[in-house]
ChimeraX commands (.cxc) that place a marker at each C-alpha (Angstrom):
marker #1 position 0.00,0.00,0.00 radius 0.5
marker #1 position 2.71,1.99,0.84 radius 0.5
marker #1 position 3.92,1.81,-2.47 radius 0.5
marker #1 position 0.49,3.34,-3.85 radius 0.5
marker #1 position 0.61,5.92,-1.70 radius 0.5
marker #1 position 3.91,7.24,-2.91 radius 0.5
marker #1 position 3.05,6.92,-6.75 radius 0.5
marker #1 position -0.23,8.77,-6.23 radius 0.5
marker #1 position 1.46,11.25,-4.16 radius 0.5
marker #1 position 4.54,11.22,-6.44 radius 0.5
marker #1 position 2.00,12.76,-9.60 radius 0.5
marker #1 position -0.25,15.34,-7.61 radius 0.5
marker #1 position 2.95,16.72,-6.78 radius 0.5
marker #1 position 4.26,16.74,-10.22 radius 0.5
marker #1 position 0.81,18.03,-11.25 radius 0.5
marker #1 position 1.27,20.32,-8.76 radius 0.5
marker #1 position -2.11,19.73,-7.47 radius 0.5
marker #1 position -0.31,19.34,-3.83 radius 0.5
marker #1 position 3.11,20.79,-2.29 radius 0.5
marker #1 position 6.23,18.62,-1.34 radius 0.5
marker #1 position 5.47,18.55,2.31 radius 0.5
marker #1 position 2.06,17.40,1.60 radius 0.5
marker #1 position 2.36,15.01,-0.62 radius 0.5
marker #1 position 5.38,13.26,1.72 radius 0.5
marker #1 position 2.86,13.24,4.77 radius 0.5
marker #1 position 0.11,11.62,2.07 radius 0.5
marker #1 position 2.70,9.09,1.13 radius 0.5
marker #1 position 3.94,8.21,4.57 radius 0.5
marker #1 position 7.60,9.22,3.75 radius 0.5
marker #1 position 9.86,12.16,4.76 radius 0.5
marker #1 position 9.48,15.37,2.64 radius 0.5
marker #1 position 13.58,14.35,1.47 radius 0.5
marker #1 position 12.76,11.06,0.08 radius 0.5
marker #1 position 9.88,12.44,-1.87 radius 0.5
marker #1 position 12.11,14.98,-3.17 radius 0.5
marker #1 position 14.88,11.81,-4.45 radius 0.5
marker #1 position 11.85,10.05,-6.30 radius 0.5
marker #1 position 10.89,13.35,-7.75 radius 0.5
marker #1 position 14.53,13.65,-8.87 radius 0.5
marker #1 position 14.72,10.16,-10.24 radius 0.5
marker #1 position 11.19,10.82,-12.12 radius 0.5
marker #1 position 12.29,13.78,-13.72 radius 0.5
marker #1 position 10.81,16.45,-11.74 radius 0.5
marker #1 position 7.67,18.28,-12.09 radius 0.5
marker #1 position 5.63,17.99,-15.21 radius 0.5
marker #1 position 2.88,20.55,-16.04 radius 0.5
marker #1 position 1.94,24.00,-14.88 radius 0.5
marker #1 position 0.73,24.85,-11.73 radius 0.5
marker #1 position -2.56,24.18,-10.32 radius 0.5
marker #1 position -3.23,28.23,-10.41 radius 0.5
marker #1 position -3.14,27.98,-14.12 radius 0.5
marker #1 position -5.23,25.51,-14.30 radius 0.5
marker #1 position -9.02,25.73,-14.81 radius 0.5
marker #1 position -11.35,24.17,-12.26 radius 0.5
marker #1 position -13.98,21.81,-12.42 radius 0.5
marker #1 position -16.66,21.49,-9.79 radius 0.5
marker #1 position -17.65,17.68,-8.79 radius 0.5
marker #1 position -19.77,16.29,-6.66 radius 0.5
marker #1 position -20.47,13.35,-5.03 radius 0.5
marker #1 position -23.71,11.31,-4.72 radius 0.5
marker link #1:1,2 radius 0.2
marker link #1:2,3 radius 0.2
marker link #1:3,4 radius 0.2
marker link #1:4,5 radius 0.2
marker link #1:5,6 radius 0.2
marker link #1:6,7 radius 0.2
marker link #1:7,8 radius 0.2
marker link #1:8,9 radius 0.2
marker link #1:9,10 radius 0.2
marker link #1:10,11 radius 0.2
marker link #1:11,12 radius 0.2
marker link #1:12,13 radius 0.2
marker link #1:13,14 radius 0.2
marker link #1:14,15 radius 0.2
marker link #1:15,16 radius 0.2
marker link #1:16,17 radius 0.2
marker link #1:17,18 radius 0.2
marker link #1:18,19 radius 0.2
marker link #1:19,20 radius 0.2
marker link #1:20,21 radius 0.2
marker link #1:21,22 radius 0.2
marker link #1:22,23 radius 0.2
marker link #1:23,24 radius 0.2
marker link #1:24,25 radius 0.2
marker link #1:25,26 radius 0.2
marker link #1:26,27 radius 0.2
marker link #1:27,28 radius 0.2
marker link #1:28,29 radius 0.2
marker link #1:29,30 radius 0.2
marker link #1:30,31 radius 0.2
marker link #1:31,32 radius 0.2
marker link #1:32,33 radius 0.2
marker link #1:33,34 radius 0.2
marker link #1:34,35 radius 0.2
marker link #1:35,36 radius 0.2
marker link #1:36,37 radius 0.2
marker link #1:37,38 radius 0.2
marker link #1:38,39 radius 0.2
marker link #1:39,40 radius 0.2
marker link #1:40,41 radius 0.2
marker link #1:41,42 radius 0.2
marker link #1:42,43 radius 0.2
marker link #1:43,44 radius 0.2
marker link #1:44,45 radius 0.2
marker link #1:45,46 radius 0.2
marker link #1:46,47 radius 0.2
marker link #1:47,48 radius 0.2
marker link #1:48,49 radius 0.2
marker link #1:49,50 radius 0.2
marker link #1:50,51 radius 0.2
marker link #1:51,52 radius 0.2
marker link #1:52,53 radius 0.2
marker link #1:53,54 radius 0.2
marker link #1:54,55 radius 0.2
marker link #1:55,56 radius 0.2
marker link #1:56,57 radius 0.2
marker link #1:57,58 radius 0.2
marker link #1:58,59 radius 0.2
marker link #1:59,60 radius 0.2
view
């Protein structure tokens, strides 16, 4: 699970949906080891969530 955890927190961070710190407490991990798989993964990889345009969901 663990694993998971890391890969989904891995991309919103990429995405930049979610800052480093955030996305190493989501994972489980220390905000430094998030920051290595980042590195290995070749960084971020789109533009900011600011730039992006919302879309309201809901749930049922």
């Amino acid at each position: 699970m663990q694993q998971h955890a890391l890969r989904t927190a891995l991309t919103l961070y990429q995405r930049s949906t979610i800052d480093v710190e955030t996305a190493a407490r989501t994972a489980g991990v220390d905000p430094a080891r998030l920051q290595r798989a980042v590195d290995r993964v070749g960084g971020r990889t789109s533009t900011p969530t600011a730039d992006v345009e919302r879309v309201p969901v809901g749930a049922d």
